[in-house]
PATORDO-59598 format. One record per residue: residue number from 1; x, y, z of N, C-alpha, C in turn. Coordinates in nm, 4 decimals. Each point is the difference from the previous one (the first is absolute). Last residue first. Example, Ala and Ser with C-alpha at 12.3 -4.5 7.8 and 13.67 -1.06 7.14 Angstrom:
<nodes>
  seq      n_c1      n_c2      n_c3     ca_c1     ca_c2     ca_c3      c_c1      c_c2      c_c3
    2    1.2850   -0.2250    0.7080    0.0820    0.1190    0.0060   -0.0770    0.1090    0.0730
    1    0.0290   -0.5720   -0.0070   -0.0890    0.1190    0.0000    0.0900    0.1200    0.0000
</nodes>
This chain:
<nodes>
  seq      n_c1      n_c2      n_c3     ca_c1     ca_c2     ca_c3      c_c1      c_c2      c_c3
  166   -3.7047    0.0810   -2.5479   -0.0296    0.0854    0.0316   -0.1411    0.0259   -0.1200
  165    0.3926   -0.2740   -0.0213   -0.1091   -0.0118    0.1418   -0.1448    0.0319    0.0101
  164    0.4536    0.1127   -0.2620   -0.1289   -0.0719   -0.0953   -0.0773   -0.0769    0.0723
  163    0.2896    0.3055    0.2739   -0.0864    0.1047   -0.1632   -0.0211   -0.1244   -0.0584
  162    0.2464   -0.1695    0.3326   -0.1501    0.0958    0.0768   -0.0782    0.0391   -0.1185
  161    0.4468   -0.2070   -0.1594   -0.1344   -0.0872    0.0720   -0.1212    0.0759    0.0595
  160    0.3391    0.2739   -0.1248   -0.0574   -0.0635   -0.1518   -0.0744   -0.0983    0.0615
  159    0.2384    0.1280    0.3601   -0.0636    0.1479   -0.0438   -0.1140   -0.0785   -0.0858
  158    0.3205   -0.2755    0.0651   -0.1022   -0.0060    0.1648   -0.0748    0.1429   -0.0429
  157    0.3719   -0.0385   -0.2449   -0.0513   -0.1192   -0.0211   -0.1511   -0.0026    0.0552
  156    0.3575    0.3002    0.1287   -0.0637    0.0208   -0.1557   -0.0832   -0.1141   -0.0415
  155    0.2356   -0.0131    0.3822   -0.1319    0.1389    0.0181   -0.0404    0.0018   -0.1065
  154    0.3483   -0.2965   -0.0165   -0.1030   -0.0492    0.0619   -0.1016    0.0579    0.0291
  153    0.3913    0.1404   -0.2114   -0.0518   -0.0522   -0.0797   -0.1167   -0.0408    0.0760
  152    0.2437    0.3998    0.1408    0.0236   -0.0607   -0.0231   -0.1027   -0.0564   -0.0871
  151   -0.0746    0.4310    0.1170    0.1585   -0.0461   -0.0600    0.0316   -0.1106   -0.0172
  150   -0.5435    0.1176    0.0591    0.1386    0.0677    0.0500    0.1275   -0.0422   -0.1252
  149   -0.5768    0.0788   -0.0241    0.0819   -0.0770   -0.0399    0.1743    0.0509    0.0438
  148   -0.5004    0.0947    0.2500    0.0741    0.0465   -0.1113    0.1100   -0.1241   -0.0179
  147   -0.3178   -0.0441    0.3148   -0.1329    0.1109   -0.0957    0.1464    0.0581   -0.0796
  146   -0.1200   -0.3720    0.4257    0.0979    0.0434   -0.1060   -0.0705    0.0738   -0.1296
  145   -0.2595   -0.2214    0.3766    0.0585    0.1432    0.0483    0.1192    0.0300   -0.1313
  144   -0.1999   -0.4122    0.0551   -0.1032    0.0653   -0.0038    0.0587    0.1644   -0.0257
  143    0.2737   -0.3871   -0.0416   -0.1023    0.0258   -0.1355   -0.1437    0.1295    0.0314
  142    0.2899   -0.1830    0.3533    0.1217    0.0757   -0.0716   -0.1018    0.0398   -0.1218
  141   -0.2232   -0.2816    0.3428    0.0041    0.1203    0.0080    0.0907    0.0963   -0.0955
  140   -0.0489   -0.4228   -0.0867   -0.1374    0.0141   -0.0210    0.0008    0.1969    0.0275
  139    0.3803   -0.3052    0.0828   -0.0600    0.0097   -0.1496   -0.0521    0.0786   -0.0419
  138    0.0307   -0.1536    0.4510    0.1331    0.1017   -0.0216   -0.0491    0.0002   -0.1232
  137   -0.2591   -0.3110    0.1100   -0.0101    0.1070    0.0994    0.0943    0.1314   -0.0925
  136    0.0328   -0.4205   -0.0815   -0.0929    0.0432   -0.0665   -0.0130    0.1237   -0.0125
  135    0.3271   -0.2440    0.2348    0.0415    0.0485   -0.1124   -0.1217    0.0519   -0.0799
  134   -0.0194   -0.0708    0.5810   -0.0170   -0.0754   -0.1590    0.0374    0.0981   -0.1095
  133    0.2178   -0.0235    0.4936   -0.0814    0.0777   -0.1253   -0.0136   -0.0789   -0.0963
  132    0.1616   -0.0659    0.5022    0.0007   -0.0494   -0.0848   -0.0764    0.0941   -0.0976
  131    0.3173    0.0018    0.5124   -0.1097    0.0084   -0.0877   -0.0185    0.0089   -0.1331
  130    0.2803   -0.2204    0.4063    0.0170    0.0299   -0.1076   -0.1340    0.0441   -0.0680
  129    0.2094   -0.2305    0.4141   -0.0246    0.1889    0.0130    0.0151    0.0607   -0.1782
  128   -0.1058   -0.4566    0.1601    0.1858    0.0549   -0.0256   -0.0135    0.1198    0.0238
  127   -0.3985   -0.1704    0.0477    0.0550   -0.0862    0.0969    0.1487    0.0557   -0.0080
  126   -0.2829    0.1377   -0.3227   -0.0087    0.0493    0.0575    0.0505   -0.0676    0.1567
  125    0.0045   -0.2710   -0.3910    0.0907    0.1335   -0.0456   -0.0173    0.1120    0.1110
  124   -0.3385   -0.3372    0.0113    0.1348   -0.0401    0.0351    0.0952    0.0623    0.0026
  123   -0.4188    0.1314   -0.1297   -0.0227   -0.0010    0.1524    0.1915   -0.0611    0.0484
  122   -0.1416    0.0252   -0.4722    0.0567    0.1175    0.0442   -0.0248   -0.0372    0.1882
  121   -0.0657   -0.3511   -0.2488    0.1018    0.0341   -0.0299    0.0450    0.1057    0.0504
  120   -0.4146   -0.1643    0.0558    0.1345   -0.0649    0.0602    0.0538    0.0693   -0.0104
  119   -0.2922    0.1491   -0.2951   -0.0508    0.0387    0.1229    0.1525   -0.0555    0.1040
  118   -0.0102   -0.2400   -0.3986    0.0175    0.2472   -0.0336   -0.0045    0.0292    0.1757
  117   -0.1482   -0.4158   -0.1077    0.1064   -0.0103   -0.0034    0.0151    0.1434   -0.0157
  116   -0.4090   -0.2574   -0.0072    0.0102    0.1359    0.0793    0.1550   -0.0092    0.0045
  115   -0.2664   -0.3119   -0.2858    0.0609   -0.0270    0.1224    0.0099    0.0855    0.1257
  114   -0.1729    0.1086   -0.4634   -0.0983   -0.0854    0.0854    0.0542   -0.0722    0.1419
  113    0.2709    0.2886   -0.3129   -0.1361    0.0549    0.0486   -0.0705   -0.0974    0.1261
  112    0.4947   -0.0216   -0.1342   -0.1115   -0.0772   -0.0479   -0.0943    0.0583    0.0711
  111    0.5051    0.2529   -0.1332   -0.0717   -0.0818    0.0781   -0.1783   -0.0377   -0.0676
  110    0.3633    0.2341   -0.2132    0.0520   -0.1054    0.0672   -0.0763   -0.0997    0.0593
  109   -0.1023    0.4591   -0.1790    0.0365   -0.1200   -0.1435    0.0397   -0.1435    0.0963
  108    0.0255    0.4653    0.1840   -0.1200   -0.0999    0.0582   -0.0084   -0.1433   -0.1258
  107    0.4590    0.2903    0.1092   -0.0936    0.0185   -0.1015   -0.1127   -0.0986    0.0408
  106    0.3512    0.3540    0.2885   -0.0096   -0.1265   -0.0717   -0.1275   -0.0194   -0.0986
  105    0.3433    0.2822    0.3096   -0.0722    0.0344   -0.0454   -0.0141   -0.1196   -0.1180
  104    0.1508    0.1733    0.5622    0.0639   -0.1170   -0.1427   -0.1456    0.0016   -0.1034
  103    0.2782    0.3472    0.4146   -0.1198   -0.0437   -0.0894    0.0765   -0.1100   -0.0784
  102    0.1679    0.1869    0.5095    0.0216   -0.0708   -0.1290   -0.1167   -0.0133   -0.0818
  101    0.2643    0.3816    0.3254   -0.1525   -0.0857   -0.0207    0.0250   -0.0828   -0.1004
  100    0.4115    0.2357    0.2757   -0.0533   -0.0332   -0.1492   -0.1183   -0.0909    0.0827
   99    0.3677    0.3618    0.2728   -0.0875   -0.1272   -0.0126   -0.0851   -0.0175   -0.1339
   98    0.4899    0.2087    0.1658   -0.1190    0.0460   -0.0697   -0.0767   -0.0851   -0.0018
   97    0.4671    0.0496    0.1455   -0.0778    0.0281    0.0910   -0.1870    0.0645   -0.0614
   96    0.4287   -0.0145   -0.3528   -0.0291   -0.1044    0.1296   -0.1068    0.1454    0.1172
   95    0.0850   -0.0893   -0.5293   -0.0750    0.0397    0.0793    0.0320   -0.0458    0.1476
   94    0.2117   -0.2433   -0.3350    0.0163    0.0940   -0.0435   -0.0747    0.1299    0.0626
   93    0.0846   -0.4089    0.2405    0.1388    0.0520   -0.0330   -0.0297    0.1470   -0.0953
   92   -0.3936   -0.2393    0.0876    0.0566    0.0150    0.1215    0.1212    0.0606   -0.0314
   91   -0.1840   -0.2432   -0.3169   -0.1052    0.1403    0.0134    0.0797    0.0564    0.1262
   90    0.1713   -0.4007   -0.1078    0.0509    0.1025   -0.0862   -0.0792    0.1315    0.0320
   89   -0.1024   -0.3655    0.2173    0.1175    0.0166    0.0567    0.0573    0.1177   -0.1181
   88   -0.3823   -0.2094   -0.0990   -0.0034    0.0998    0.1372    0.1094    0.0434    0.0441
   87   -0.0036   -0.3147   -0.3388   -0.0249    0.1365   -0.0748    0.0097    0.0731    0.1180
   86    0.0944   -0.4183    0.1339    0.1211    0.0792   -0.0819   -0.0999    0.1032   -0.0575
   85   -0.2655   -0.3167    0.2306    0.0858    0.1315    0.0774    0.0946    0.0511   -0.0630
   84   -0.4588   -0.1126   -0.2705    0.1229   -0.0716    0.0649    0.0940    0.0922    0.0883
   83   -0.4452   -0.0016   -0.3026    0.0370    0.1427    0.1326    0.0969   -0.1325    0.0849
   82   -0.2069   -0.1987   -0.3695    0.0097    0.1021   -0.0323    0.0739    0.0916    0.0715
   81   -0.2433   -0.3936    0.1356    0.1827   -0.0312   -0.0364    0.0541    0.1312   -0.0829
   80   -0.4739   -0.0175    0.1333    0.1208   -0.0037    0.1164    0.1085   -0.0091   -0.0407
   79   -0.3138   -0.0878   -0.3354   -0.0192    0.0938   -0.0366    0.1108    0.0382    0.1938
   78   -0.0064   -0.4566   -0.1261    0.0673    0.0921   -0.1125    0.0142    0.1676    0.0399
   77   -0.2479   -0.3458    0.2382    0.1381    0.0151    0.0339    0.0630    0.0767   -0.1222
   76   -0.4535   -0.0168   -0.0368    0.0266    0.0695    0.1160    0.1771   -0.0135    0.0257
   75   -0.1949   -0.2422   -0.3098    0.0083    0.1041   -0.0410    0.0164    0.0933    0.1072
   74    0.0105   -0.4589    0.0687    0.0920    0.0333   -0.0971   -0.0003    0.1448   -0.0527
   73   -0.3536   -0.1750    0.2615    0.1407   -0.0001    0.0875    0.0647    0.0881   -0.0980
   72   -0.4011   -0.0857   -0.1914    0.0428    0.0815    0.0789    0.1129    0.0591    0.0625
   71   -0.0299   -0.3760   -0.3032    0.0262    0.1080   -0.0397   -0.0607    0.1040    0.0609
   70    0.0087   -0.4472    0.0476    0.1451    0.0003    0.0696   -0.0132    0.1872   -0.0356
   69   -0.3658   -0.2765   -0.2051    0.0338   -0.0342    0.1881    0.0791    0.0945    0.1072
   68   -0.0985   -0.0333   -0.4931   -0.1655    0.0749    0.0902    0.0790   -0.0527    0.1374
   67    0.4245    0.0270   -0.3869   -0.1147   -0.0725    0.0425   -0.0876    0.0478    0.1020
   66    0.3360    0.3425   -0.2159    0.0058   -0.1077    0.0484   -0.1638   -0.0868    0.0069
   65    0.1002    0.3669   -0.3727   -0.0027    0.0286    0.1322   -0.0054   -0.1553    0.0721
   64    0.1181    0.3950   -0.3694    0.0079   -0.1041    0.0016   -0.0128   -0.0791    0.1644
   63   -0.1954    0.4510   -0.2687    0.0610   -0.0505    0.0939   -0.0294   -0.1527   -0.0316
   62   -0.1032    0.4521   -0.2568    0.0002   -0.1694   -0.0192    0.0750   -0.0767    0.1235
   61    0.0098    0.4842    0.0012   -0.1603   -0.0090   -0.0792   -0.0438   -0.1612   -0.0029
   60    0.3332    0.2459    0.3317    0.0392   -0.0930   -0.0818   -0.1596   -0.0353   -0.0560
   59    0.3100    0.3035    0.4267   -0.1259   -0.0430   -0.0985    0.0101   -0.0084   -0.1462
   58    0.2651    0.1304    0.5123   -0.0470   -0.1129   -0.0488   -0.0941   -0.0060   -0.0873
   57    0.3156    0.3505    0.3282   -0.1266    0.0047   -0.1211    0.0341   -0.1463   -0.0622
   56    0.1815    0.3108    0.4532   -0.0417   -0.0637   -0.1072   -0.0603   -0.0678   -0.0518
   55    0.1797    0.4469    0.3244   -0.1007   -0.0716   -0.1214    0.0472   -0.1043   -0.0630
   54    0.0775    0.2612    0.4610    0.0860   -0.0886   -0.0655   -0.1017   -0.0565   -0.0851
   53   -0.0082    0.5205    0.3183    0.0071   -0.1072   -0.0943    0.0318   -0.0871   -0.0964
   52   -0.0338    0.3999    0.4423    0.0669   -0.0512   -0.0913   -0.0720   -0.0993   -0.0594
   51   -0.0733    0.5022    0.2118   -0.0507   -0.1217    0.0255    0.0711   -0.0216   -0.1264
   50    0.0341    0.4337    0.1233    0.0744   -0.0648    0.0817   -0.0072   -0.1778    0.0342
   49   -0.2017    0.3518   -0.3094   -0.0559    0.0060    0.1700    0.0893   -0.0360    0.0980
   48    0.0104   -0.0684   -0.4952   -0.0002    0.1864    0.0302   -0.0022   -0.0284    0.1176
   47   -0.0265   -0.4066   -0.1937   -0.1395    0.1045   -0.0025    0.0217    0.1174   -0.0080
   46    0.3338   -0.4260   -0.1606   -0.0131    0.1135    0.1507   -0.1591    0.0612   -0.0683
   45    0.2719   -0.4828   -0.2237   -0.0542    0.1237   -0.0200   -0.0459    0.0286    0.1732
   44    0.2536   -0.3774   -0.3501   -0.0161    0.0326    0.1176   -0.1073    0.1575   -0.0086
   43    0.1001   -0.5078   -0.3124   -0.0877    0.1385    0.0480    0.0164   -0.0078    0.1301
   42    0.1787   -0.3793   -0.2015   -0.1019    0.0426   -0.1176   -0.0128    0.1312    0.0118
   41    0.4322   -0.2838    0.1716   -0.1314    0.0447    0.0532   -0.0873    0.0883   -0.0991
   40    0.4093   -0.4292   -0.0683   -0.0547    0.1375   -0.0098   -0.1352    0.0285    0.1158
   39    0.4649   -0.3352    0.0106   -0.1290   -0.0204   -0.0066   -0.0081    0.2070   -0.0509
   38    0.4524   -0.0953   -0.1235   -0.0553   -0.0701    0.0637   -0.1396   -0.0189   -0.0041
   37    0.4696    0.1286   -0.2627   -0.1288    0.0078    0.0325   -0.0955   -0.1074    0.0726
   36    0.5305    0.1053    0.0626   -0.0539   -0.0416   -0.1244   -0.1521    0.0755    0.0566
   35    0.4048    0.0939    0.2294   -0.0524   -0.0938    0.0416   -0.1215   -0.0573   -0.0988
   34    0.3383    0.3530   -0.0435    0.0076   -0.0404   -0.0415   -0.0349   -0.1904    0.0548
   33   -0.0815    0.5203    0.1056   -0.0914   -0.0776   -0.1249    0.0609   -0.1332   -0.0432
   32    0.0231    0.0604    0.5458    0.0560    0.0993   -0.1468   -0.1200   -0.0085   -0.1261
   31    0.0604   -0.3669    0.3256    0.0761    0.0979    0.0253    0.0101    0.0986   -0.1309
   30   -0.3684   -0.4639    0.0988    0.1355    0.0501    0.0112    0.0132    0.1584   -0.0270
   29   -0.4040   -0.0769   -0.2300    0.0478   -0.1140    0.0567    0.1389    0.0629    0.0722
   28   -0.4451    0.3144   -0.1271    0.1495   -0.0515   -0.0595    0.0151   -0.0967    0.1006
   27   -0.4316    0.1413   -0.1209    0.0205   -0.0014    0.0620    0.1576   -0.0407    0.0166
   26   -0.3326    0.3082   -0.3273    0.0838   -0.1290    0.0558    0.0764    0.0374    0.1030
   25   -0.4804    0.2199   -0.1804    0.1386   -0.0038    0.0799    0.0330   -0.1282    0.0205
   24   -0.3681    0.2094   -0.2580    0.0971   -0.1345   -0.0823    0.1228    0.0314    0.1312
   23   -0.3005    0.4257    0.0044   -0.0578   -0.1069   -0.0228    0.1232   -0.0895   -0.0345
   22   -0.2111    0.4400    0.3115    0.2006   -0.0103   -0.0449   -0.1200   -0.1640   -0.1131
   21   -0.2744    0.4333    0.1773    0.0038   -0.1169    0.0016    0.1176   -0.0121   -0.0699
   20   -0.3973    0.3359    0.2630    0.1709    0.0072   -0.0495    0.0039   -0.1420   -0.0416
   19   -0.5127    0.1097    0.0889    0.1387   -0.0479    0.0175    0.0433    0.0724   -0.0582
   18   -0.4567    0.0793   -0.0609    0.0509    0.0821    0.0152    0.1607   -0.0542    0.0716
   17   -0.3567   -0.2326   -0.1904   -0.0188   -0.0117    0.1508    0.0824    0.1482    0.0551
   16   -0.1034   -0.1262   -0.4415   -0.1214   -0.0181    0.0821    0.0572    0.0753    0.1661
   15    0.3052   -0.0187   -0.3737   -0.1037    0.1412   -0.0020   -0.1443   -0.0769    0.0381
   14    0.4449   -0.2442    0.1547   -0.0051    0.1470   -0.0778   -0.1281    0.1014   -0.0499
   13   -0.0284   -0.4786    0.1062    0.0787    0.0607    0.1278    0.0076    0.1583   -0.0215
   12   -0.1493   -0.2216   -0.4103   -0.0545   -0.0099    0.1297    0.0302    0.0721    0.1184
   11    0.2919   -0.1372   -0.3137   -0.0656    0.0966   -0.0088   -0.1391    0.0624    0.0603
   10    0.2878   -0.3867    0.0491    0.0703    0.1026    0.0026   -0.0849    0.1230    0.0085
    9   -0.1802   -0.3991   -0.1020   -0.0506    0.0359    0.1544    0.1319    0.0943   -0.0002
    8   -0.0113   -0.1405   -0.4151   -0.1361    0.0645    0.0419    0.0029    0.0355    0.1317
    7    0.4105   -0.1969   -0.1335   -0.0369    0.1653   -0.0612   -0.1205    0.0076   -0.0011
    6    0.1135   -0.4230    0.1322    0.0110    0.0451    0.1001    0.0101    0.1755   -0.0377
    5   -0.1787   -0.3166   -0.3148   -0.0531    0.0004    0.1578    0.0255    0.1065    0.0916
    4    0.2238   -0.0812   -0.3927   -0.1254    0.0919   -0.0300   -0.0214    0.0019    0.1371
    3    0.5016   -0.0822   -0.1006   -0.1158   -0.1407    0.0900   -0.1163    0.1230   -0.0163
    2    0.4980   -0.0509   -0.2379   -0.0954    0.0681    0.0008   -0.1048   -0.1113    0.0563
    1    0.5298   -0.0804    0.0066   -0.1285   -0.0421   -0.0549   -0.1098    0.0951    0.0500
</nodes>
């Protein structure tokens, strides 16, 4: 399944930030390939420097979203439950001895202005050692700096969006 989301902040990574980037790594179950498919990881990517990273990406224009009570929590345990130890344990086997920063790149669509829930949220995610990007963010910059139409479909898209922007 094709996720836009996560081919914007693909790209992103790529000609903002100047990343390497692997994307959709499964995580195989059991021995071999023939341990079926397991959890995925959205995005790994290196700087060149020797610095690692575990991207992922949560965003959803319409989010369906729990009750004003339960739906902090609820979204914070979601966006943690992301960076489970079976992926680590895979980043580890396939890279070993490599430490990963974790980004989780999400959509402010979630939270209630007037509550300050955004604000929580990331102070929490930062308790995991998890730092957070708003999906705006990443958007905002890929549209700024993209000035040609590439190979795939999503540069092409995100191009034709800037030019009737524009």
């Amino acid at each position: 399944m094709v996720n836009p989301a996560e081919d914007i902040v693909n790209i992103w990574l790529q000609e903002v930030k100047k990343w390497f980037t692997i994307s959709n790594v499964v995580v195989r179950k059991g021995r071999g390939s023939r341990g079926g498919r397991g959890k995925e990881i959205d995005l790994i990517a290196t700087d060149g420097n020797g610095k690692y990273f575990w991207i992922e990406v949560s965003v959803s224009p319409n989010p369906r979203l729990p009750n004003r009570t339960q739906r902090l929590l609820e979204i914070t345990k979601n966006a943690v439950d992301n960076f489970v130890d079976e992926k680590l344990r895979y980043l580890n086997k396939l890279f070993p001895g490599k430490k990963f920063k974790k980004l989780f790149v999400y959509s402010p669509k979630l939270f209630s202005k007037k509550l300050n829930e955004e604000k929580q949220f990331c102070e929490e995610l930062k308790k995991h050692e998890i730092k957070v990007i708003a999906f705006n963010d990443v958007l905002n910059e890929v549209l700024k700096i993209l000035d040609y139409m590439g190979y795939d479909v999503t540069r092409n898209y995100l191009f034709l969006l800037k030019k009737l922007r524009d």
